[in-house]
C-alpha atoms as a printed R data frame, in Angstrom:
    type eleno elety resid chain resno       x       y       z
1   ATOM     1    CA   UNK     A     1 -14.953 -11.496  13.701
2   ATOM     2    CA   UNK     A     2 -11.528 -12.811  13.940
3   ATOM     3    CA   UNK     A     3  -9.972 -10.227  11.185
4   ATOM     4    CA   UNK     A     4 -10.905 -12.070   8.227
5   ATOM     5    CA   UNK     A     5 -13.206  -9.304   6.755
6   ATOM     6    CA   UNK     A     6 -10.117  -6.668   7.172
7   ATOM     7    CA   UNK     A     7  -7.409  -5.796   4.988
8   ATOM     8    CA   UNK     A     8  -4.700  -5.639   7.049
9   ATOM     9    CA   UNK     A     9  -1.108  -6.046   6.397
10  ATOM    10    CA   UNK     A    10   0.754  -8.576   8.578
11  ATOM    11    CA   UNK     A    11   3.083  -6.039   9.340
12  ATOM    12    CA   UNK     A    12   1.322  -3.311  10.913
13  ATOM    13    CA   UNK     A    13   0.207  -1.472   7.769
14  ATOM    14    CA   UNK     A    14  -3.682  -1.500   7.157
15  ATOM    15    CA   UNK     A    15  -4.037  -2.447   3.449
16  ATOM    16    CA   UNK     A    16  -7.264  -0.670   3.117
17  ATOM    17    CA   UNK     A    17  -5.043   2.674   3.282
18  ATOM    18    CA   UNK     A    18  -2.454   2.113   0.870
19  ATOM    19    CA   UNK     A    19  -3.013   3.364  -2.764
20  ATOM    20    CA   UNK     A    20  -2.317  -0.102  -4.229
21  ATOM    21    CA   UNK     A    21  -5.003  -1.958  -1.732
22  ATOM    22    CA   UNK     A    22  -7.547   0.533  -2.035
23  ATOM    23    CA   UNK     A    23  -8.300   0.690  -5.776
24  ATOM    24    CA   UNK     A    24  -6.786   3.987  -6.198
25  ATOM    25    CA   UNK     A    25  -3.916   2.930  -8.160
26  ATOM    26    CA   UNK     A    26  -5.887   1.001 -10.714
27  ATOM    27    CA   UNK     A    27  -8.568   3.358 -10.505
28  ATOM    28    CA   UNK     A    28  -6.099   6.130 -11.977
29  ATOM    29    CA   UNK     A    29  -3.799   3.604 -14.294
30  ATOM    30    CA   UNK     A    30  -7.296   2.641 -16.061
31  ATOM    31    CA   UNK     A    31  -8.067   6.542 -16.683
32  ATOM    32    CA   UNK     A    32  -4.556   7.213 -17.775
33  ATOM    33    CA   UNK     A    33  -4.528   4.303 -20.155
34  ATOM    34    CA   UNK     A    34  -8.169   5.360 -21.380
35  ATOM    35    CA   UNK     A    35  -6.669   8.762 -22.006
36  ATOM    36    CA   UNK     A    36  -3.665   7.596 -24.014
37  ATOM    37    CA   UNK     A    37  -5.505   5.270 -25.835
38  ATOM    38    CA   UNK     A    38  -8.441   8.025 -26.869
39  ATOM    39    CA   UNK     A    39  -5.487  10.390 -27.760
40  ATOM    40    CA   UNK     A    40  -3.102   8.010 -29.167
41  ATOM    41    CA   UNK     A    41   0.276   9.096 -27.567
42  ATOM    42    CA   UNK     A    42   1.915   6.338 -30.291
43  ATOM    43    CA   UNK     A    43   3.615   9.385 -32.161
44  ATOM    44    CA   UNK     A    44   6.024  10.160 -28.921
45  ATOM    45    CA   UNK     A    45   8.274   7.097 -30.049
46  ATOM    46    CA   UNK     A    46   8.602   8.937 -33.451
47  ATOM    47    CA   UNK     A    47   9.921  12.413 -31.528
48  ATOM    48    CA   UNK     A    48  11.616  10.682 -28.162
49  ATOM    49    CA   UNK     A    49  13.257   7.520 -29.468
50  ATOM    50    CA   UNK     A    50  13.619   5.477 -25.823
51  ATOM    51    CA   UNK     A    51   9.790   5.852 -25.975
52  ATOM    52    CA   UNK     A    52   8.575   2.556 -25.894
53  ATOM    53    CA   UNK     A    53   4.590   3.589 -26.553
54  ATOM    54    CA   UNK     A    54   3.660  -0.438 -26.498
55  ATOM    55    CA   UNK     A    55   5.580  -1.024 -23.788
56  ATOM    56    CA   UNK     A    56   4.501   1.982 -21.604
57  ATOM    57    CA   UNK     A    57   0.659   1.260 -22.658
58  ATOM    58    CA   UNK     A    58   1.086  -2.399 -21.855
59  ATOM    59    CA   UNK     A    59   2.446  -1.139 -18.002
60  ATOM    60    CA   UNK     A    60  -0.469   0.885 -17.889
61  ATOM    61    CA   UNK     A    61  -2.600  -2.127 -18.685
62  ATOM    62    CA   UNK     A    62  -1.116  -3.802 -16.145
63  ATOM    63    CA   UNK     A    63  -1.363  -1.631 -13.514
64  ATOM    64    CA   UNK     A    64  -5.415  -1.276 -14.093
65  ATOM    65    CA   UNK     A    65  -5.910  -4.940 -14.063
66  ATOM    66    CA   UNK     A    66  -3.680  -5.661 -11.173
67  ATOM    67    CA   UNK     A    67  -5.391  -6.577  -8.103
68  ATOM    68    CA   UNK     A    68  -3.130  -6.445  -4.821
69  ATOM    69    CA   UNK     A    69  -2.315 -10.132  -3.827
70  ATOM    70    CA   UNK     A    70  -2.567  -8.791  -0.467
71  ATOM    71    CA   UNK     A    71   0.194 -10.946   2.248
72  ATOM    72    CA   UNK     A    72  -2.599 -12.565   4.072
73  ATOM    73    CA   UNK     A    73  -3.356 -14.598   0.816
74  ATOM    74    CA   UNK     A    74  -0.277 -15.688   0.305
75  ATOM    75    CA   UNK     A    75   0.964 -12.306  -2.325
76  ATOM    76    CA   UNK     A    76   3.007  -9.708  -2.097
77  ATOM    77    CA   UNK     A    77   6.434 -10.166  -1.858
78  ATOM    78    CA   UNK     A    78   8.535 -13.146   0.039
79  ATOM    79    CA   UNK     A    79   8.210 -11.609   3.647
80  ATOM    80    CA   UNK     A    80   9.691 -12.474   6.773
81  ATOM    81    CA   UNK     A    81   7.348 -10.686   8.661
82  ATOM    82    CA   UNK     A    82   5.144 -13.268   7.426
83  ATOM    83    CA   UNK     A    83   6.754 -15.966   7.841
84  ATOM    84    CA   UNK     A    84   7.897 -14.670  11.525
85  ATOM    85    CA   UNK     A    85   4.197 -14.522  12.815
86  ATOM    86    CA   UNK     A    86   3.382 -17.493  11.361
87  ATOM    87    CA   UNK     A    87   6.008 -19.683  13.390
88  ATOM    88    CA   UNK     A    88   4.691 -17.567  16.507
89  ATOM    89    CA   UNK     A    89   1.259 -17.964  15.885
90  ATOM    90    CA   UNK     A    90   0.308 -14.587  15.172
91  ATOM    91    CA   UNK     A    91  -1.956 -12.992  13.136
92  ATOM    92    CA   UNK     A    92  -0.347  -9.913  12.965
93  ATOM    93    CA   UNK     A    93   3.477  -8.545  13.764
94  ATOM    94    CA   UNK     A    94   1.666  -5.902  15.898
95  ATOM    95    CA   UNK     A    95   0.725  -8.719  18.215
96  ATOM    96    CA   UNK     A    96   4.379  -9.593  19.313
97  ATOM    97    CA   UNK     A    97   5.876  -7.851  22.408
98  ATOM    98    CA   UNK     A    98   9.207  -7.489  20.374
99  ATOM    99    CA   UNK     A    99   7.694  -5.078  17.501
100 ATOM   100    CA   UNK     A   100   9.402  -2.072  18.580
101 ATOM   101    CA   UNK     A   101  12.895  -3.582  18.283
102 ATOM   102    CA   UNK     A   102  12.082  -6.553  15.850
103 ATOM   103    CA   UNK     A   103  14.702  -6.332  12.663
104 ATOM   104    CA   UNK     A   104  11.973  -7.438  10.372
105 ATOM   105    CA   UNK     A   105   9.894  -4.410  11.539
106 ATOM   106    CA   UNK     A   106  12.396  -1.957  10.930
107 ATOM   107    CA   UNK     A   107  11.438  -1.154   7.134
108 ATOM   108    CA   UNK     A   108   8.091  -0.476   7.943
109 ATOM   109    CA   UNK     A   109   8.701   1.353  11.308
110 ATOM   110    CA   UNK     A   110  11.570   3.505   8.941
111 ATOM   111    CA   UNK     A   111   9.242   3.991   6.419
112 ATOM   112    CA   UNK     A   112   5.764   4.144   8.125
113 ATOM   113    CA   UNK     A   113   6.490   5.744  11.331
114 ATOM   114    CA   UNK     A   114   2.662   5.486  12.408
115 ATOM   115    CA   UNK     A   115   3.303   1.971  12.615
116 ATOM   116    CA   UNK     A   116   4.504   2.324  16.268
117 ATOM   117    CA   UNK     A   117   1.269   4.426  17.069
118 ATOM   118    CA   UNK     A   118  -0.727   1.149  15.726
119 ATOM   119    CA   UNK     A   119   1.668  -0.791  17.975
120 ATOM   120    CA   UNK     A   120   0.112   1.023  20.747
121 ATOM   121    CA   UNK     A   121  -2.902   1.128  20.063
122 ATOM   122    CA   UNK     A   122  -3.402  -2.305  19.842
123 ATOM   123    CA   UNK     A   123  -1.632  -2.397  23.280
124 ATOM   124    CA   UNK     A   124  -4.350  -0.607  24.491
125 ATOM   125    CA   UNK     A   125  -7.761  -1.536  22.835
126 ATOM   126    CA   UNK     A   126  -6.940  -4.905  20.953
127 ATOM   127    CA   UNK     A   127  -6.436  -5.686  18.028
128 ATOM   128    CA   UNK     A   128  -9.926  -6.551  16.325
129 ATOM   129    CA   UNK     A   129 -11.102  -3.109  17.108
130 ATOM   130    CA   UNK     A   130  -7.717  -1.650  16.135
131 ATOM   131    CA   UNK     A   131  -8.677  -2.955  12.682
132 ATOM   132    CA   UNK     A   132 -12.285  -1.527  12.963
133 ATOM   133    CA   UNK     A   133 -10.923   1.945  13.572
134 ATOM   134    CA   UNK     A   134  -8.539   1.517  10.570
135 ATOM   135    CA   UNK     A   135 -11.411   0.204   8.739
136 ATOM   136    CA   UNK     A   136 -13.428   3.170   9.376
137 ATOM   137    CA   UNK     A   137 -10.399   5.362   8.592
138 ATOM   138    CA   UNK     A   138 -10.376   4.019   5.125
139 ATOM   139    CA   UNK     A   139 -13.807   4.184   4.509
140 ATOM   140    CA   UNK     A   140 -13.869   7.521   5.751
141 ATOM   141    CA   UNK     A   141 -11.177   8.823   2.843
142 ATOM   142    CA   UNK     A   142  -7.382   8.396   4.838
143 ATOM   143    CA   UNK     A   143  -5.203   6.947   2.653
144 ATOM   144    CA   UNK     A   144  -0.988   6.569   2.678
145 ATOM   145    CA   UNK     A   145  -0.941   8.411  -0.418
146 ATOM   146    CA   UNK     A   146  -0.033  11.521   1.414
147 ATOM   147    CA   UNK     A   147   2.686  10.216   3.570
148 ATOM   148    CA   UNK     A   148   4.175   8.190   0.772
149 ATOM   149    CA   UNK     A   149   4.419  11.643  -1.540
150 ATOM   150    CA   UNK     A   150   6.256  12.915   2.127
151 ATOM   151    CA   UNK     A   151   8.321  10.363   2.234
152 ATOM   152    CA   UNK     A   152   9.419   9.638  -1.731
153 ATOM   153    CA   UNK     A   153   8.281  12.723  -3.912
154 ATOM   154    CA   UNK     A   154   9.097  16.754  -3.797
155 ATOM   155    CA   UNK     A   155   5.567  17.869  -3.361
156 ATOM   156    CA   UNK     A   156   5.768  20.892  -5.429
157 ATOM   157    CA   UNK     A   157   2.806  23.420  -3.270
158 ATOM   158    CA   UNK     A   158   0.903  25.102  -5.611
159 ATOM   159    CA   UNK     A   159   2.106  28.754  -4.048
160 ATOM   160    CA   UNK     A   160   5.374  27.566  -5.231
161 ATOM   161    CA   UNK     A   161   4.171  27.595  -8.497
């Protein structure tokens, strides 16, 4: 199978998880920019002056046309993970004995903290059916969205309220 048919990140994070990868992002910009559009939002600039209705509709245009480059075609951001396991041959940072302590891992083992668990379990079943079980995790609904609202946002719980 040789990975091709997965959307994995070189660095350790499965693609198929992340809002941006998995459609969800320009699943919900499309419906947003549907909704402003039907309503026609263009009278906010009259009552908030910074309101920039063009410019925020063309963002939202953006967003639900965007398709993630994904880094194993060549998009995303310039990445030194990439280029790292490219010079070592690698398909994947979670290949290299020196993850745990690598400096271009660090962002993603600050930020995505499971990325040490995939680490391991790579270790231990390899890393074709490492992507099949992150595979079937996607398909089966998990998604980063919830550790990325963790990590960035106050989640406001609705007991709160």
């Amino acid at each position: 199978m040789g990975g091709e048919n997965y959307r994995y990140g070189v660095c350790g994070v499965y693609c198929g998880q992340c809002p941006n990868g998995n459609g969800r992002v320009k699943a919900i910009s499309g419906e947003l920019k549907r909704l402003v559009d039907t309503v026609r939002y263009d009278w906010v600039g009259h009552v908030v002056k910074s309101f920039k209705f063009e410019e925020f509709r063309k963002g939202l245009e953006w967003f639900a046309n965007a398709q993630c480059p994904m880094c194993l075609n060549g998009g995303g951001a310039p990445c030194e993970n990439r280029k790292c396991a490219k010079q070592k041959g690698l398909k994947s940072c979670l290949l290299c004995g020196d993850y745990l302590v690598c400096k271009h891992t660090e962002y993603q083992r600050e930020w995505y903290p499971f990325v040490v668990d995939n680490y391991q379990r790579v270790r231990e079943v390899g890393f074709e059916k490492h992507l099949e079980e992150e595979e079937e995790r996607s398909k089966a609904g998990v998604d980063l969205m919830g550790h990325l609202e963790r990590r960035c946002c106050k989640v406001v719980k609705l007991e709160e309220q």
